[in-house]
PDB file of N, CA, C and O in Angstrom:
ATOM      1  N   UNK A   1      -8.351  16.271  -1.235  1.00  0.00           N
ATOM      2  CA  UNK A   1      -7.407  16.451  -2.288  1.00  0.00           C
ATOM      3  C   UNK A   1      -7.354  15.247  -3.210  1.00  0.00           C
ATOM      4  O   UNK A   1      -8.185  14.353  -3.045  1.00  0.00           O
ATOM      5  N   UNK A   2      -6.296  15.141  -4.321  1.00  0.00           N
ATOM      6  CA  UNK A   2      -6.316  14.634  -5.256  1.00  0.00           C
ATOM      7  C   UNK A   2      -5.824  13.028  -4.540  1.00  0.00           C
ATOM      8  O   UNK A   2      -6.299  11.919  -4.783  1.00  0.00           O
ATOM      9  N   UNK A   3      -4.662  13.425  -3.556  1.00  0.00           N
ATOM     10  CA  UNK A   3      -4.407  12.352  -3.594  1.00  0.00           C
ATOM     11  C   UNK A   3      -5.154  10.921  -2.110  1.00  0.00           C
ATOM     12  O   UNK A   3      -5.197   9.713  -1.875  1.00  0.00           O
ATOM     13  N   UNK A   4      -5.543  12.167  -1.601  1.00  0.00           N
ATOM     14  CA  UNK A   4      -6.637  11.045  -0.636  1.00  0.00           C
ATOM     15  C   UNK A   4      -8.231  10.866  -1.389  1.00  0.00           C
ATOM     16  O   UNK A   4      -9.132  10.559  -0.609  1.00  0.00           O
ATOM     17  N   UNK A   5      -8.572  11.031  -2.735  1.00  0.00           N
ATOM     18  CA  UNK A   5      -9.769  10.593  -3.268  1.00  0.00           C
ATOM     19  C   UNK A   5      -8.537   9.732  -3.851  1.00  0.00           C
ATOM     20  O   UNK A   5      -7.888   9.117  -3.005  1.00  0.00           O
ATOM     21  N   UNK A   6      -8.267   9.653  -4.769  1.00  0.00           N
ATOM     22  CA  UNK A   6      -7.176   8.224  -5.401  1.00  0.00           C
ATOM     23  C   UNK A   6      -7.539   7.166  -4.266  1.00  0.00           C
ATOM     24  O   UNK A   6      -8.441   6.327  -4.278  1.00  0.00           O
ATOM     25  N   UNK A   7      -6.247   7.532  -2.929  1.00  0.00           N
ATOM     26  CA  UNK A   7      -6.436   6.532  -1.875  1.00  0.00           C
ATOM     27  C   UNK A   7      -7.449   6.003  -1.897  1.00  0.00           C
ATOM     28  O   UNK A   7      -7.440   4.804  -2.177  1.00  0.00           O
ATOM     29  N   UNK A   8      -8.888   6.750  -1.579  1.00  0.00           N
ATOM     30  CA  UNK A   8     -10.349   5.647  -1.533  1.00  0.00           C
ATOM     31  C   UNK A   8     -10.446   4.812  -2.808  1.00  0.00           C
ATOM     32  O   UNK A   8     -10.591   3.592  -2.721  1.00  0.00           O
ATOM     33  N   UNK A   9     -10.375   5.392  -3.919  1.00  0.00           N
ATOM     34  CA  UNK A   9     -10.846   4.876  -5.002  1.00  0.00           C
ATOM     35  C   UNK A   9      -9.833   3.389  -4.912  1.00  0.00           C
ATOM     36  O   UNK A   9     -10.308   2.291  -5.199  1.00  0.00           O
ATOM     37  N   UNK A  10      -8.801   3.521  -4.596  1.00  0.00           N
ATOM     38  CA  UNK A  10      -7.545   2.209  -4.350  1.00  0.00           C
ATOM     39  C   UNK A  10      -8.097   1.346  -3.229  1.00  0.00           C
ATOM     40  O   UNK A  10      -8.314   0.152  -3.431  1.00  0.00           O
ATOM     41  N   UNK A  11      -8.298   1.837  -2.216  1.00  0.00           N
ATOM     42  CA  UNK A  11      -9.261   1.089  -1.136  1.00  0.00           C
ATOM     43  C   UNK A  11     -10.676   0.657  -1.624  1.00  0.00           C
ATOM     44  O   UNK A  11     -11.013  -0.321  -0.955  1.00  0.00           O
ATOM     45  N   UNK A  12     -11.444   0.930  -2.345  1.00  0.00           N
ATOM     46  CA  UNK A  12     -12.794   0.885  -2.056  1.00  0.00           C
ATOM     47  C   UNK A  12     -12.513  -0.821  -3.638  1.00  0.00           C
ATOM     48  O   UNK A  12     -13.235  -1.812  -3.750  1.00  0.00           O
ATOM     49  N   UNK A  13     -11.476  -0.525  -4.354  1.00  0.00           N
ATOM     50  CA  UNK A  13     -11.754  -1.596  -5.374  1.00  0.00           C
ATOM     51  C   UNK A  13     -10.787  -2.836  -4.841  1.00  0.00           C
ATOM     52  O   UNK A  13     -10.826  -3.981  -5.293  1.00  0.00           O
ATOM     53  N   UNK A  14      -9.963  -2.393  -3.848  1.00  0.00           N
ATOM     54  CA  UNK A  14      -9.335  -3.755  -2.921  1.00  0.00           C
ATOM     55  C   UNK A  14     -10.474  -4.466  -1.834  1.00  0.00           C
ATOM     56  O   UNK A  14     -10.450  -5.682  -1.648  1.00  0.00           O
ATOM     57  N   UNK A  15     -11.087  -3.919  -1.407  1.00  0.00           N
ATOM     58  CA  UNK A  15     -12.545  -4.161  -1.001  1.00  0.00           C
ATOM     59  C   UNK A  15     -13.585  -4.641  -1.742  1.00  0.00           C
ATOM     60  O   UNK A  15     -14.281  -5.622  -1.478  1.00  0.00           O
ATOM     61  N   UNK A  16     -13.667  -3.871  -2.730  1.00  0.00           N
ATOM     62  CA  UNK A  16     -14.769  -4.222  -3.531  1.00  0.00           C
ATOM     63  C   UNK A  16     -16.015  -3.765  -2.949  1.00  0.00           C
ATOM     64  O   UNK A  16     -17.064  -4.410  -2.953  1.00  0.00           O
ATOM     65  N   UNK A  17     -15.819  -2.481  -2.391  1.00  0.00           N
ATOM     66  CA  UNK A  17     -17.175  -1.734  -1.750  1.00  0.00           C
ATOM     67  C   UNK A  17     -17.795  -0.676  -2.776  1.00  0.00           C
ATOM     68  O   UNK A  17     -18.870  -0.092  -2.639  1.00  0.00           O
ATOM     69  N   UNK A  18     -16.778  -0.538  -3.960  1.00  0.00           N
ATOM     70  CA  UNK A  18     -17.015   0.715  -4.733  1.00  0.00           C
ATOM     71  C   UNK A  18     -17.457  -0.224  -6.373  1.00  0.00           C
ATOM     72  O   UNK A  18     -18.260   0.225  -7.190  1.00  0.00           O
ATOM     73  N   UNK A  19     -16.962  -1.108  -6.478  1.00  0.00           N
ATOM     74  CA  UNK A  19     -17.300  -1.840  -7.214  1.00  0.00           C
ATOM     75  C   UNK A  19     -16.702  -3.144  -7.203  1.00  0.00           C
ATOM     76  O   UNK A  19     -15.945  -3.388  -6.263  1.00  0.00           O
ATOM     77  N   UNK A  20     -16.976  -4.377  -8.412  1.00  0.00           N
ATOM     78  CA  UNK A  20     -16.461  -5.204  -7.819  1.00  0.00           C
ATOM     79  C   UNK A  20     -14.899  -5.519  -7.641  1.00  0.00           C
ATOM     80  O   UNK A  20     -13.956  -5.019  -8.253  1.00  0.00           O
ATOM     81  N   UNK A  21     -14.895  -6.101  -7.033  1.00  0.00           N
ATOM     82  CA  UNK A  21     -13.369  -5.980  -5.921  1.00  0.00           C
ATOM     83  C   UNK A  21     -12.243  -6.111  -7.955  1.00  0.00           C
ATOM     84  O   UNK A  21     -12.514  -6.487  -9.096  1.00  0.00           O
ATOM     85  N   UNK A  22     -11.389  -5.696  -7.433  1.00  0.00           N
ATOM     86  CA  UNK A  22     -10.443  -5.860  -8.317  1.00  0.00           C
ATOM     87  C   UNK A  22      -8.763  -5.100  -8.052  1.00  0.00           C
ATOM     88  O   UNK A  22      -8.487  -3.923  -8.283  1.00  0.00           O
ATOM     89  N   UNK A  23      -7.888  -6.081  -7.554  1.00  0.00           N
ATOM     90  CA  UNK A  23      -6.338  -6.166  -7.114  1.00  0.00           C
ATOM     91  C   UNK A  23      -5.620  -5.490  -7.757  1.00  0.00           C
ATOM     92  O   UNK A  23      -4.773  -4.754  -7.249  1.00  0.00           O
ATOM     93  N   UNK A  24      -5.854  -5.629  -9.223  1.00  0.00           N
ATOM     94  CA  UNK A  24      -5.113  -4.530 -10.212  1.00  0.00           C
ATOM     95  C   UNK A  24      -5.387  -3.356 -10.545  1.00  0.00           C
ATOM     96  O   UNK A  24      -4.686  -2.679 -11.298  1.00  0.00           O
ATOM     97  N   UNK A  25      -6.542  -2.953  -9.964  1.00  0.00           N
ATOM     98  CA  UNK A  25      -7.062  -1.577 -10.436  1.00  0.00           C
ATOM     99  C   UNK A  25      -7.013  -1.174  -9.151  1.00  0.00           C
ATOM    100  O   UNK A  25      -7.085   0.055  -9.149  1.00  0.00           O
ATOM    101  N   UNK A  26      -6.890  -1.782  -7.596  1.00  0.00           N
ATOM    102  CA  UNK A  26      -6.319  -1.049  -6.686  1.00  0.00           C
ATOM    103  C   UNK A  26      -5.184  -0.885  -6.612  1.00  0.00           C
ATOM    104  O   UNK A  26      -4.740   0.068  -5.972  1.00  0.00           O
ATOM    105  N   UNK A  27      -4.200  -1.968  -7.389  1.00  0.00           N
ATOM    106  CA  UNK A  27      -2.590  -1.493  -7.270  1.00  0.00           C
ATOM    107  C   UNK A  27      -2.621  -0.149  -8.050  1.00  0.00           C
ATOM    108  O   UNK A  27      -2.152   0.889  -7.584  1.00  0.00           O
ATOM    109  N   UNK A  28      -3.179  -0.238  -9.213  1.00  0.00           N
ATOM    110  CA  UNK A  28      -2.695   0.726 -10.191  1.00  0.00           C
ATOM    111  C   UNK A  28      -3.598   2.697  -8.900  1.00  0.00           C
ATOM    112  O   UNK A  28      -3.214   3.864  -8.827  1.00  0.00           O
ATOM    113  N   UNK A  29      -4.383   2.189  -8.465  1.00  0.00           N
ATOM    114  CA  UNK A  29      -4.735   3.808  -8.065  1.00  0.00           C
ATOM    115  C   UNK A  29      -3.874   3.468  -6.559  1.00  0.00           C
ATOM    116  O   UNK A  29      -3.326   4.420  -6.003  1.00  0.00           O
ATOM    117  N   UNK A  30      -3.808   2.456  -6.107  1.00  0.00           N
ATOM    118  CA  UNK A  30      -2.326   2.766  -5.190  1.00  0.00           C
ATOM    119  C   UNK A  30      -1.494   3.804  -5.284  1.00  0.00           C
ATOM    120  O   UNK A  30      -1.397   4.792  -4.556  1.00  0.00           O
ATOM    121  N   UNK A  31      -0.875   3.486  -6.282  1.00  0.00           N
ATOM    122  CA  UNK A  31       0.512   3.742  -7.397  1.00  0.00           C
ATOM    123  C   UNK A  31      -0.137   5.293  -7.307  1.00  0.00           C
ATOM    124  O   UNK A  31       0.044   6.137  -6.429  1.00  0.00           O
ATOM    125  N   UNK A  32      -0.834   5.357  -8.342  1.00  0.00           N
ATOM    126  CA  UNK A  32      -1.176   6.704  -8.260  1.00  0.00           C
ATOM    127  C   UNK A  32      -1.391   7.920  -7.165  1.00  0.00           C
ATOM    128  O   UNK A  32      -1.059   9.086  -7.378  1.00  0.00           O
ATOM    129  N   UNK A  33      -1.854   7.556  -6.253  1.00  0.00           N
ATOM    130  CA  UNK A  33      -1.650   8.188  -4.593  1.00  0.00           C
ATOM    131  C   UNK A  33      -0.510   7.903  -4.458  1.00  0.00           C
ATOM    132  O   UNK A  33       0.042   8.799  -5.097  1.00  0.00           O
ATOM    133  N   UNK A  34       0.124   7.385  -4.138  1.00  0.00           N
ATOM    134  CA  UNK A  34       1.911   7.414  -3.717  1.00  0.00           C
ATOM    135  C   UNK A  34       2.616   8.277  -4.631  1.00  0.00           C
ATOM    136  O   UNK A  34       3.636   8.755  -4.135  1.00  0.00           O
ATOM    137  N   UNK A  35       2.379   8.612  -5.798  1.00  0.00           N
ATOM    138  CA  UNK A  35       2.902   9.375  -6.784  1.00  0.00           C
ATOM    139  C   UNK A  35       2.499  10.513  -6.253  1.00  0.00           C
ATOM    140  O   UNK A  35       3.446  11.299  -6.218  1.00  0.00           O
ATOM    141  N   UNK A  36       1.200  11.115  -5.680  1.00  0.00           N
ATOM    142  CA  UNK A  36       1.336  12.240  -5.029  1.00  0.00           C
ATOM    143  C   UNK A  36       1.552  12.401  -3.647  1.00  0.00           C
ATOM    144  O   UNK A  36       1.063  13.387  -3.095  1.00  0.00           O
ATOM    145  N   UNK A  37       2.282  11.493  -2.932  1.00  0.00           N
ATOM    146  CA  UNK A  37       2.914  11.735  -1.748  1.00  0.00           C
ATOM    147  C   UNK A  37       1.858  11.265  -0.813  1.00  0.00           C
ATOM    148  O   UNK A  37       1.590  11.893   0.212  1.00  0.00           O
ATOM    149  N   UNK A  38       1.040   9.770  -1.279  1.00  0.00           N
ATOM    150  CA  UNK A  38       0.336   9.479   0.044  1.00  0.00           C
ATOM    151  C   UNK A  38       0.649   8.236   0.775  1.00  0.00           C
ATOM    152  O   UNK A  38       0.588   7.099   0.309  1.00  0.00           O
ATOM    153  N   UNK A  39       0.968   8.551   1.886  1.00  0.00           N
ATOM    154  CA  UNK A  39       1.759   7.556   2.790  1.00  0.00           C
ATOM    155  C   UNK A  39       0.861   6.609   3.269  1.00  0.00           C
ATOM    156  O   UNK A  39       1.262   5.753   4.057  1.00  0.00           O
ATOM    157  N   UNK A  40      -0.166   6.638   2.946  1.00  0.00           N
ATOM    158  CA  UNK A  40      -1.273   5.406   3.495  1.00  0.00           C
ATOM    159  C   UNK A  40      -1.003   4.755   2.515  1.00  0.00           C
ATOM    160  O   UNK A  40      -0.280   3.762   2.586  1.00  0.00           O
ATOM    161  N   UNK A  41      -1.502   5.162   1.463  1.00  0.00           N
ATOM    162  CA  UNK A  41      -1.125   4.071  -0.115  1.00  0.00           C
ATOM    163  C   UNK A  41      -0.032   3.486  -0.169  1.00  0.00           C
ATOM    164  O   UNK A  41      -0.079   2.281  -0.416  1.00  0.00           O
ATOM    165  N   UNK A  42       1.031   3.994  -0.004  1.00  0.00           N
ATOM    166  CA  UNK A  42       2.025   3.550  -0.116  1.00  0.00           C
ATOM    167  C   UNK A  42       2.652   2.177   1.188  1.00  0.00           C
ATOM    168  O   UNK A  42       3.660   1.470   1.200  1.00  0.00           O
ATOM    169  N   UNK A  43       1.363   2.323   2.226  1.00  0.00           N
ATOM    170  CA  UNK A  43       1.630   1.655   3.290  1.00  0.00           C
ATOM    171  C   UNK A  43       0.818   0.566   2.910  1.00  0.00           C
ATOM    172  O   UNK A  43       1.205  -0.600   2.979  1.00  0.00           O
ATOM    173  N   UNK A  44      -0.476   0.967   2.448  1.00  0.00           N
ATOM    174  CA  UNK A  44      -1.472  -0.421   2.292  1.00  0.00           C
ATOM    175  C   UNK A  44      -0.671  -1.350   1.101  1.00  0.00           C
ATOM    176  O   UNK A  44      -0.613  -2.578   1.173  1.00  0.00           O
ATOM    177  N   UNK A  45      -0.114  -0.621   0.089  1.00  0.00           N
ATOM    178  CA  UNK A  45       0.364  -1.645  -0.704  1.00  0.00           C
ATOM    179  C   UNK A  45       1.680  -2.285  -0.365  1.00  0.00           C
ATOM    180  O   UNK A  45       2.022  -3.407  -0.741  1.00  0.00           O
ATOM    181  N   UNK A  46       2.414  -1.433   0.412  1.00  0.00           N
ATOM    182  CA  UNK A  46       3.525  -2.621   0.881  1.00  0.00           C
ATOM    183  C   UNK A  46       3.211  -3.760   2.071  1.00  0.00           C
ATOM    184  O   UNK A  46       3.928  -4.630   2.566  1.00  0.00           O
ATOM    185  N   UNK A  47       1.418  -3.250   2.378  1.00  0.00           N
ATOM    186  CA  UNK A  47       1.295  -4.611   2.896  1.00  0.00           C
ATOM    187  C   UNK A  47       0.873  -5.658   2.140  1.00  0.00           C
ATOM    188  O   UNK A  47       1.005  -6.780   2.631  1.00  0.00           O
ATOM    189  N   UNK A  48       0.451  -5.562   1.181  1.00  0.00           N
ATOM    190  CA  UNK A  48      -0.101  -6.470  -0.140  1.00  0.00           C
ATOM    191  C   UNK A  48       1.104  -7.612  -0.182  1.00  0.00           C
ATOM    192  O   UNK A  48       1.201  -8.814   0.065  1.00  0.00           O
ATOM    193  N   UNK A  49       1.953  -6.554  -0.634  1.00  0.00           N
ATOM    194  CA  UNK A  49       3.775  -7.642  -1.307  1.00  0.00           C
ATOM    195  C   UNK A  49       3.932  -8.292   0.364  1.00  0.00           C
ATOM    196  O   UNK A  49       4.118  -9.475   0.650  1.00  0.00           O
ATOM    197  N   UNK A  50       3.841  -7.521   1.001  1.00  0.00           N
ATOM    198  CA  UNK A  50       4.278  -8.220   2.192  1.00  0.00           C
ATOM    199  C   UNK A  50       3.796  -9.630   2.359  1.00  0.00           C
ATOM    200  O   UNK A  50       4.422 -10.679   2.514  1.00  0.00           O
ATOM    201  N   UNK A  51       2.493  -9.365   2.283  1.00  0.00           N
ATOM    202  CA  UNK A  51       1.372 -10.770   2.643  1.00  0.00           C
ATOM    203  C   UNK A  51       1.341 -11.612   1.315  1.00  0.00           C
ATOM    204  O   UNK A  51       1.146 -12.824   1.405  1.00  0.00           O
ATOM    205  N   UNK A  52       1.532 -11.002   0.043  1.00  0.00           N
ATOM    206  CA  UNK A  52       1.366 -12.012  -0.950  1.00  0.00           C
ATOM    207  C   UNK A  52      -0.300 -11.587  -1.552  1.00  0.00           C
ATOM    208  O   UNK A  52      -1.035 -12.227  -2.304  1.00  0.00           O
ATOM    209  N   UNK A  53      -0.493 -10.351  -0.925  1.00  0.00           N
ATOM    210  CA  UNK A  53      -2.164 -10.298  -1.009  1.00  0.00           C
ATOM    211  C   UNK A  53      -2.777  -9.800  -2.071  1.00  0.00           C
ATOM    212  O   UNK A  53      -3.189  -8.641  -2.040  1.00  0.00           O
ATOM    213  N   UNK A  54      -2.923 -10.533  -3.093  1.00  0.00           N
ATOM    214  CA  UNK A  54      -3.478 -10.546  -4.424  1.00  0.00           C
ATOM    215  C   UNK A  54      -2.042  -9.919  -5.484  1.00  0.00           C
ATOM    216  O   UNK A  54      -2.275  -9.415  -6.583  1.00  0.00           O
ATOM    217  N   UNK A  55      -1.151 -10.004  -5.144  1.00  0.00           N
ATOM    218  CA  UNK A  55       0.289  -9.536  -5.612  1.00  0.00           C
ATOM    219  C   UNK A  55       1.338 -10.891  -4.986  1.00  0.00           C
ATOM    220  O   UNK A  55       1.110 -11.588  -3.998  1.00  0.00           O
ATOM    221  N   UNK A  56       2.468 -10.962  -5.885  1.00  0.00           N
ATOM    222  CA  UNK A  56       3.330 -11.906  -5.526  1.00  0.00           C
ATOM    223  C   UNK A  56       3.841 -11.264  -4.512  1.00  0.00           C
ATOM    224  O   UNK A  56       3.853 -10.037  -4.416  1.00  0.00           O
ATOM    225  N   UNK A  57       4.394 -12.220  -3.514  1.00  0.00           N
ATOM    226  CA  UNK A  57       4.851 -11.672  -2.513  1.00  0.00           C
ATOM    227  C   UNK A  57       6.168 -11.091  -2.494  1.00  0.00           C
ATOM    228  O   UNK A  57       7.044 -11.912  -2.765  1.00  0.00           O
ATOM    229  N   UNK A  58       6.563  -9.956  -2.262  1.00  0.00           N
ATOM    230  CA  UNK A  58       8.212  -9.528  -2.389  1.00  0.00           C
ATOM    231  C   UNK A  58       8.357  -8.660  -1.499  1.00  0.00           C
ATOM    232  O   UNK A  58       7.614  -7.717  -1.226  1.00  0.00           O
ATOM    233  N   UNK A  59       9.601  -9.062  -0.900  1.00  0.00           N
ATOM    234  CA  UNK A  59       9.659  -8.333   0.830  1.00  0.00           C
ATOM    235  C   UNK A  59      10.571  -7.130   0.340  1.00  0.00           C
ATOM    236  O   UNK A  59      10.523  -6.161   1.098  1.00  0.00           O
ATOM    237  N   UNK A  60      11.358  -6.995  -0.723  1.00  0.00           N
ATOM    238  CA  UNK A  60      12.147  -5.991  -1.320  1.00  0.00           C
ATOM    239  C   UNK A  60      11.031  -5.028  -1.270  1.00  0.00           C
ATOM    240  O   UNK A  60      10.975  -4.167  -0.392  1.00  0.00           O
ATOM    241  N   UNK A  61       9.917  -5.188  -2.425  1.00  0.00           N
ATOM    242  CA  UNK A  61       9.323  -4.284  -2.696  1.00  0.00           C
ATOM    243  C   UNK A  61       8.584  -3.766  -1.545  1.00  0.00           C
ATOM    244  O   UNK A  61       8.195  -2.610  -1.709  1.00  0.00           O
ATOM    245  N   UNK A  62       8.325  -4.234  -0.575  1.00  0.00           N
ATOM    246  CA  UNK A  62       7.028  -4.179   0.759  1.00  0.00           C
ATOM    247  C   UNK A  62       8.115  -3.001   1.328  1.00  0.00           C
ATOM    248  O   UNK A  62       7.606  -1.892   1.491  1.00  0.00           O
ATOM    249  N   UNK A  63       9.678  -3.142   1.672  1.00  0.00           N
ATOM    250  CA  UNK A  63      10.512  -2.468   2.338  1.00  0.00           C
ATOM    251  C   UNK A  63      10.667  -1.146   1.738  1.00  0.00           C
ATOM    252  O   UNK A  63      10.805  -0.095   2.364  1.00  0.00           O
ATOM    253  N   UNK A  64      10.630  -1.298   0.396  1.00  0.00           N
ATOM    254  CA  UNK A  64      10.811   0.331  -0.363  1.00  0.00           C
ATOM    255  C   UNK A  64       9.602   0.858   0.162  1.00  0.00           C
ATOM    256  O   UNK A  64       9.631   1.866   0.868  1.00  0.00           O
ATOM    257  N   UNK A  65       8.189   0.082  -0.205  1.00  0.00           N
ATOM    258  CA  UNK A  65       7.168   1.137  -0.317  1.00  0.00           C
ATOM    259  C   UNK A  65       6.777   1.703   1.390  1.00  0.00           C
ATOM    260  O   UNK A  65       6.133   2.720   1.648  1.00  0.00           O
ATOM    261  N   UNK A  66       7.513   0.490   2.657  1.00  0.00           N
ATOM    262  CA  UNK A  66       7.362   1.353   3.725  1.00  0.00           C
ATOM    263  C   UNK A  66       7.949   2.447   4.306  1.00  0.00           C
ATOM    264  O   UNK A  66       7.511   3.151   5.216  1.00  0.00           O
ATOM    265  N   UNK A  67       9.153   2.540   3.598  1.00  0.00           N
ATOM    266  CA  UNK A  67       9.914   3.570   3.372  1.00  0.00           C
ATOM    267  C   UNK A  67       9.300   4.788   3.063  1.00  0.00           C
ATOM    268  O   UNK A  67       9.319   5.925   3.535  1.00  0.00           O
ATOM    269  N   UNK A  68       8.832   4.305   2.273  1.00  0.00           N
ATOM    270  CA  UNK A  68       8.197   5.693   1.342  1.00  0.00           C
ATOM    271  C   UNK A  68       7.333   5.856   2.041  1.00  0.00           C
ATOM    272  O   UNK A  68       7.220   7.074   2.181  1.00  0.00           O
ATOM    273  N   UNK A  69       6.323   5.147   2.822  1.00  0.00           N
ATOM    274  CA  UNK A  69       5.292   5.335   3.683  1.00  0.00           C
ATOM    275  C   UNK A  69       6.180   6.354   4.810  1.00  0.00           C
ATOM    276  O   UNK A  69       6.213   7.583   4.758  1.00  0.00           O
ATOM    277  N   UNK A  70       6.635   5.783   5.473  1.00  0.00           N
ATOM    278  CA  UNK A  70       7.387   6.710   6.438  1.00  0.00           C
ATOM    279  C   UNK A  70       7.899   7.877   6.256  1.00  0.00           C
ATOM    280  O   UNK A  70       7.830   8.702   7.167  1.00  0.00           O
ATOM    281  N   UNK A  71       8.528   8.191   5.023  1.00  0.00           N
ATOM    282  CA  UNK A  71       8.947   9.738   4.351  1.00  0.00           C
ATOM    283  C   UNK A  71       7.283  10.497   4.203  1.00  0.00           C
ATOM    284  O   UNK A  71       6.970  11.638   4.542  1.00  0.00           O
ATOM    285  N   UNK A  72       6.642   9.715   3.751  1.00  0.00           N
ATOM    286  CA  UNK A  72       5.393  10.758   3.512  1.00  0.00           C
ATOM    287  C   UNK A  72       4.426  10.991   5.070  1.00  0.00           C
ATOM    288  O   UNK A  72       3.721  11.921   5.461  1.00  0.00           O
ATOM    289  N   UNK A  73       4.691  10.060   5.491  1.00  0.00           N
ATOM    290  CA  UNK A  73       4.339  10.558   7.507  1.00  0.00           C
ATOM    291  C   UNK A  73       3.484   9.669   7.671  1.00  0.00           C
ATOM    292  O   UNK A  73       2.591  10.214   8.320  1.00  0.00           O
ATOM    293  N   UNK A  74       3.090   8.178   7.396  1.00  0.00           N
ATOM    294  CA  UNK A  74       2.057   7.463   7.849  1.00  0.00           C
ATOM    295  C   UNK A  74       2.121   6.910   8.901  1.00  0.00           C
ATOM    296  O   UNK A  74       3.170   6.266   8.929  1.00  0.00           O
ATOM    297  N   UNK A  75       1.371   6.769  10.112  1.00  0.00           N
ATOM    298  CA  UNK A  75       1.841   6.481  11.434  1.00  0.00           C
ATOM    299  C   UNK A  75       2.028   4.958  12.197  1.00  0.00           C
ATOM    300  O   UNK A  75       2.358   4.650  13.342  1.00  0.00           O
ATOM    301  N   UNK A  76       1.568   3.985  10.713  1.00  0.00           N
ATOM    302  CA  UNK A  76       1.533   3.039  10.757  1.00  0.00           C
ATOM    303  C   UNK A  76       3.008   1.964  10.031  1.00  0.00           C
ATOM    304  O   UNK A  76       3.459   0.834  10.220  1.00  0.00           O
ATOM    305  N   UNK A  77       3.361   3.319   9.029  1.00  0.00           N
ATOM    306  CA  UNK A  77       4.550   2.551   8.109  1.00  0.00           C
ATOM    307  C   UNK A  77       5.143   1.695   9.266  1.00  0.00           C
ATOM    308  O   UNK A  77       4.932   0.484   9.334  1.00  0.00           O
ATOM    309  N   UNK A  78       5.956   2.433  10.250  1.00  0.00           N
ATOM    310  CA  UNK A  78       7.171   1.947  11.372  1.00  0.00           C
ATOM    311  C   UNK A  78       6.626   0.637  11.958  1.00  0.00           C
ATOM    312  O   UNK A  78       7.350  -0.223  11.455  1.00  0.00           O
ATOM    313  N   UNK A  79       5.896   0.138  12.610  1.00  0.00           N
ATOM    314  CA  UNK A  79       5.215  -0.637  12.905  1.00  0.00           C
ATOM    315  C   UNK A  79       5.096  -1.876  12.204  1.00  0.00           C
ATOM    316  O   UNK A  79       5.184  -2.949  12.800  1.00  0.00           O
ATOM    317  N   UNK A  80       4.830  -1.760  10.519  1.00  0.00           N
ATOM    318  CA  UNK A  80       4.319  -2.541   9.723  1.00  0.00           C
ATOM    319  C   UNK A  80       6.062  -2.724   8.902  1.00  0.00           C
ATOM    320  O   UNK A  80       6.127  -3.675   8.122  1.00  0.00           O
ATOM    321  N   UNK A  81       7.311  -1.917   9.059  1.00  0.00           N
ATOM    322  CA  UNK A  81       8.203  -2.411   8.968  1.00  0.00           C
ATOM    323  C   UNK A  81       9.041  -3.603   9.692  1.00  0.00           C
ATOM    324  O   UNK A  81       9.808  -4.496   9.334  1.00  0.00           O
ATOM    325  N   UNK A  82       8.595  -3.228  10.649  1.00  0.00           N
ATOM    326  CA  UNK A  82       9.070  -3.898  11.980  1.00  0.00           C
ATOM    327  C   UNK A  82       8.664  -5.131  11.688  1.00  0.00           C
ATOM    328  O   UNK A  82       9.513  -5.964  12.008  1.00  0.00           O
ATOM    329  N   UNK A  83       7.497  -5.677  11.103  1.00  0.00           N
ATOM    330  CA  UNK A  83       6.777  -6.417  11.495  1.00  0.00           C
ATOM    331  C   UNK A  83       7.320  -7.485  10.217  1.00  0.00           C
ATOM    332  O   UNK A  83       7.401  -8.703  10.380  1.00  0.00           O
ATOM    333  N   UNK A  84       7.633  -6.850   9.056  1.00  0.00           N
ATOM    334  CA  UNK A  84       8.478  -7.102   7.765  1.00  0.00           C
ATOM    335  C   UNK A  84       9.771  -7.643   7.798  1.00  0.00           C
ATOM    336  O   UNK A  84      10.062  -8.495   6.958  1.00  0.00           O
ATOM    337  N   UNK A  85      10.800  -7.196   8.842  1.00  0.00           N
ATOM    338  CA  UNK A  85      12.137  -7.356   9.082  1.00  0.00           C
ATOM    339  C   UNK A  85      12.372  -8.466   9.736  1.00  0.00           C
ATOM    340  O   UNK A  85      13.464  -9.012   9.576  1.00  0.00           O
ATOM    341  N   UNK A  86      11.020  -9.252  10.948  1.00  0.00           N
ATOM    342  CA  UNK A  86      10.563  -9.879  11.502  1.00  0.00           C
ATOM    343  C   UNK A  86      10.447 -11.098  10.659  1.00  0.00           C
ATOM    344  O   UNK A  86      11.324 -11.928  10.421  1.00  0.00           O
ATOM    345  N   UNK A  87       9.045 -11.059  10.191  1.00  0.00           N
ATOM    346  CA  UNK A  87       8.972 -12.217   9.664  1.00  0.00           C
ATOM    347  C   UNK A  87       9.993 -12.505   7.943  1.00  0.00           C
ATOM    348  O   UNK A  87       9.706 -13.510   7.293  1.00  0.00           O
ATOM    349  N   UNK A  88      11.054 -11.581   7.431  1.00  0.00           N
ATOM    350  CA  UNK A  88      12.242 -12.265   6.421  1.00  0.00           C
ATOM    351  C   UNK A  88      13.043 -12.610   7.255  1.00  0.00           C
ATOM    352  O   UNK A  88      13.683 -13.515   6.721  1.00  0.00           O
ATOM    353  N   UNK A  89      13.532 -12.396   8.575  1.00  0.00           N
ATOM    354  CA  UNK A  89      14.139 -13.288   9.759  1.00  0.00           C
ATOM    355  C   UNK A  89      15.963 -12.872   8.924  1.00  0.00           C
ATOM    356  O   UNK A  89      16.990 -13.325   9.428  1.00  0.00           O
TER     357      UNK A  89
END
């Protein structure tokens, strides 16, 4: 579907396996998969803010988007919240 080809295309340019690597053009097809309800996207990029990883770091934003990970069913959101709540102490 529409929104797990997005997902790769968001993965493959945070990698840089699809071309060369580039942070903003995986946020932006992030964004775009989460707009159609994909809970991986929405999980990989609230680990980005989380870590600071090629994005400023913001634990606000990391908490919404695991949220949203978790509403859309990713089996990893819960885990990677936990792990968020943890280290803002």
């Amino acid at each position: 579907g529409v929104k797990e080809a997005e997902h790769c295309i968001a993965l493959g340019y945070k990698e840089g396996s699809i071309a060369e690597k580039s942070i903003e053009l995986a946020v932006l097809w992030y964004e775009k998969a989460i707009s159609h309800r994909n809970g991986m996207s929405a999980n990989n990029l609230a680990l980005m803010y989380m870590n600071g990883e090629g994005v400023v770091k913001n634990f606000k934003q990391a908490e919404q988007l695991f949220l949203c990970a978790l509403n859309y069913g990713d089996p990893n959101a819960m885990d990677n919240l936990v792990s968020l709540y943890l280290a803002s102490g």
